[in-house]
Structures are given as C-alpha cells and as structure tokens.
C-alpha positions as CSV (number, residue, x, y, z in Angstrom):
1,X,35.1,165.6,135.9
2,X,38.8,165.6,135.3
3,X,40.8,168.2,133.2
4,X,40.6,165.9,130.1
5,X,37.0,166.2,129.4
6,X,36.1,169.1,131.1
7,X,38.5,170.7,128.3
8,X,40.5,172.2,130.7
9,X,44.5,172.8,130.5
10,X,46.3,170.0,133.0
11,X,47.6,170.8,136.2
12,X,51.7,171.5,136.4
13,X,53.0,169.0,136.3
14,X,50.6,166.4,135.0
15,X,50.2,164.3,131.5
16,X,47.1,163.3,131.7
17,X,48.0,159.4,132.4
18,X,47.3,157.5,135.6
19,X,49.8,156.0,137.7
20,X,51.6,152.8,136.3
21,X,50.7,149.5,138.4
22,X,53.9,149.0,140.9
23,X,54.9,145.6,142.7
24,X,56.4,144.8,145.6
25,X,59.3,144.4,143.8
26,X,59.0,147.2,141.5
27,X,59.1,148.4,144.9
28,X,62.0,147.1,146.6
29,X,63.6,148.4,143.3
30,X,63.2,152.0,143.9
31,X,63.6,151.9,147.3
32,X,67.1,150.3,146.7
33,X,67.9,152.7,143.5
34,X,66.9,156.0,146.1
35,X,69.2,154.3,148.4
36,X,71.8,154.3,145.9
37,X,71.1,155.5,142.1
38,X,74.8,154.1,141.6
39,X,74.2,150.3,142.6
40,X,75.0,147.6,139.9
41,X,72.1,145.7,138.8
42,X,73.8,142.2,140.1
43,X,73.9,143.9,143.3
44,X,70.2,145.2,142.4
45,X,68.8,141.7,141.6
46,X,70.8,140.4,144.8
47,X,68.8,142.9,146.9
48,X,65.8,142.3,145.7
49,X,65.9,138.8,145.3
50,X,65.1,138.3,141.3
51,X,67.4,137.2,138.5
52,X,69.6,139.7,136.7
53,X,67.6,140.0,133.7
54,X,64.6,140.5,135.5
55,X,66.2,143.5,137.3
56,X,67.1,144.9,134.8
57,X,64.0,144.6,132.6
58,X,61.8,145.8,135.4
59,X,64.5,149.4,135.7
60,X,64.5,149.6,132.1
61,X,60.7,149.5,132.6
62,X,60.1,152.0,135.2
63,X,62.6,154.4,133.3
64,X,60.5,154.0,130.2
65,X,57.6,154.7,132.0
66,X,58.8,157.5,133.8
67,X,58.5,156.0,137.3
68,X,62.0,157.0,137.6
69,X,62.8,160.3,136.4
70,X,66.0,160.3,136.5
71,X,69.3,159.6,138.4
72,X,70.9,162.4,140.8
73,X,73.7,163.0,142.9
74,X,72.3,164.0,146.8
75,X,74.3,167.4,147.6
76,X,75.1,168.8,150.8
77,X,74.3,171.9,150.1
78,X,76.1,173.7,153.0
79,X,79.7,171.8,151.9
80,X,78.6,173.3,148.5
81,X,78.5,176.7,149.8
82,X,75.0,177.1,150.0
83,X,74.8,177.7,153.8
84,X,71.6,180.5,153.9
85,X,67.8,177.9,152.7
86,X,64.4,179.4,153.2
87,X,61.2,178.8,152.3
88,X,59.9,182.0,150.4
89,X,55.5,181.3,150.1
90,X,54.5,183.3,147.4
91,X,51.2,185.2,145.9
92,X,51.0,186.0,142.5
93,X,48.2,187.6,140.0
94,X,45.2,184.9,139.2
95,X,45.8,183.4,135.9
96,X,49.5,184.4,135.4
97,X,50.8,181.1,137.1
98,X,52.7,179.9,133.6
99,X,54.6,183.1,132.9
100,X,55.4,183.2,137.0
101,X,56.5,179.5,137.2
102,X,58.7,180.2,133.9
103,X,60.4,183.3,135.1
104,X,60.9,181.6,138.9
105,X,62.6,178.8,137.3
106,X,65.0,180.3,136.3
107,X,66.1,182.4,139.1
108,X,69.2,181.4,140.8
109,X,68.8,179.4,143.7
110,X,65.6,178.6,143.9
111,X,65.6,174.5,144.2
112,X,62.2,173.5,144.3
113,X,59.0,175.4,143.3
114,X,55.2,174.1,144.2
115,X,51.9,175.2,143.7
116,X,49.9,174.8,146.8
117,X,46.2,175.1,147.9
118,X,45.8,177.8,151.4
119,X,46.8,181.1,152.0
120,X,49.8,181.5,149.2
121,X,50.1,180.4,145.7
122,X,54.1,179.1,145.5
123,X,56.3,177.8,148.4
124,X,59.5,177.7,147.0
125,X,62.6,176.5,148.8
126,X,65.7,178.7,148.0
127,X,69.4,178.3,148.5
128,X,72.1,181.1,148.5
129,X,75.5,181.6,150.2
130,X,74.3,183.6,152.9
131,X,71.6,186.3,153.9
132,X,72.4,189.2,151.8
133,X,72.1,187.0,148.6
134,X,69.1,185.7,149.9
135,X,67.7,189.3,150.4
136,X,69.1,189.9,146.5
137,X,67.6,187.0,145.4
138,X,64.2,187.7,146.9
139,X,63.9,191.5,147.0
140,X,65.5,191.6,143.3
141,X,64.8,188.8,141.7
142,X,61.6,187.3,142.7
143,X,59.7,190.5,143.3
144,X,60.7,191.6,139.7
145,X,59.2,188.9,138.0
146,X,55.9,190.3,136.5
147,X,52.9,188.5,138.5
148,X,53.9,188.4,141.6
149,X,52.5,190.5,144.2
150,X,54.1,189.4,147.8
151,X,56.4,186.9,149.7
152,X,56.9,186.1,153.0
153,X,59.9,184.4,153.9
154,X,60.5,181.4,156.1
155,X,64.6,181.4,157.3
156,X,65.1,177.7,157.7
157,X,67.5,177.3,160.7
158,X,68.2,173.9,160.4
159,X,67.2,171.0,158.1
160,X,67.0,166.7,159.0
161,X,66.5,164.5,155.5
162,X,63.4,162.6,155.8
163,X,63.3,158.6,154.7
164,X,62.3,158.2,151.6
165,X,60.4,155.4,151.5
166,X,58.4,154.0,148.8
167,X,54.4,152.8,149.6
C-alpha cells in the first residue's frame, strides 16, 4: 500500500507521481546537458542526432516535467575555500524529522542532507574552511537544533567525482 491510500504523509522528497517515461534520447539529452548545462541546443540536437526543434521541445519537456530540476554550476569546493568535508550521520528524536530537516537546512555548510534506512537517521555531507569550523558547525550548530540526539562524524580525506551517467 503506498502513502497515497494508506493516508499517510509522503516521504521527503516525494509528490506522489511516478516517474515520467524517458527515451533513449530523452536520454542522450541529459546525459549531454550533465555534461554541460551550458551547451546550445544546435549543438544539443547535433549530439544527439535529432532536429533542433525536437531538441528543444524534448528539454522544454523534461524541465516542465521536472526531470531536470534545474541548471548548476559544478564547484570546486576546495578553490572556493571549502577545504575541511565530512560526512556527519545523524540520530534524531522519532517523529521530529520535519522540524530537524528544516532547522539542518539551513545551517551553514551543510550541502546535502538524506534520510537513510540502518543505524542513523541523516547522513549529511558538510563543507567548512577547515576543522575548527567544522567542530563549530557540528558541536554548535547541529547539536543545538532541537531533535537531535547524536552525530558521529566521518572526516573525508579525499574525494573522486563519480560519472554521472544516466540509465
């Protein structure tokens, strides 16, 4: 029984709607637009070997749709001064997951936040200058927010970006 008719709230994250049908070129579209959010749609269409037109009907699409959520610039986050990541797994109170994922969100530095199923309730992956504003950030600022009851901190030593490809 899903969350819909059990009459239960949806998950984080979640609308309620299943996935939109994707191509192989809807595809080769995203995989090229990861590559590079910037690229012209001539150059798009060129790529992925449809008209113009169709290109662009097909992005217009998926950003309608929500497929693509958006268009980012990829940071180097040690050239932007954030030189000090960890992973910091948190537990929290049962039930208080809304008013902790709304306080965590907006604590500085934390750059991603997920609810997971084992031994924790949060990984989050947080980015600061260097160690002593990690320590701030986790001591201070996470352990303050009202709901959570421990972390454990995972000093990330040295990070590879993974391929993003699309299935």
């Amino acid at each position: 029984m899903d969350h819909l008719s059990s009459g239960s709230p949806p998950l984080p994250g979640s609308s309620g709607r299943s996935a939109v049908p994707l191509d192989n070129v809807d595809r080769a579209i995203l995989r090229e637009l990861q590559a590079d959010g910037r690229i012209s749609i001539r150059a798009l269409a060129d790529r992925v070997s449809v008209s113009r037109s169709n290109a662009y009907a097909r992005m217009e699409r998926l950003v309608r749709e929500g497929v693509v959520a958006g268009f980012t610039a990829r940071v180097d986050p040690v050239r932007a001064g954030l030189g000090t990541a960890a992973y910091v797994l948190v537990n929290i109170e049962q039930n208080s997951w809304r008013t902790v994922t709304a306080a965590l969100r907006d604590v500085p530095g934390v750059e991603h936040l997920a609810f997971v199923g084992g031994d924790v309730d949060l990984v989050m992956l947080v980015r600061t200058p260097d160690n002593a504003s990690l320590r701030d950030v986790v001591l201070s600022r996470v352990h303050a927010v009202e709901g959570v009851r421990s972390t454990r901190t995972w000093l990330i030593f040295d990070e590879t970006p993974a391929a993003r490809p699309m299935p």
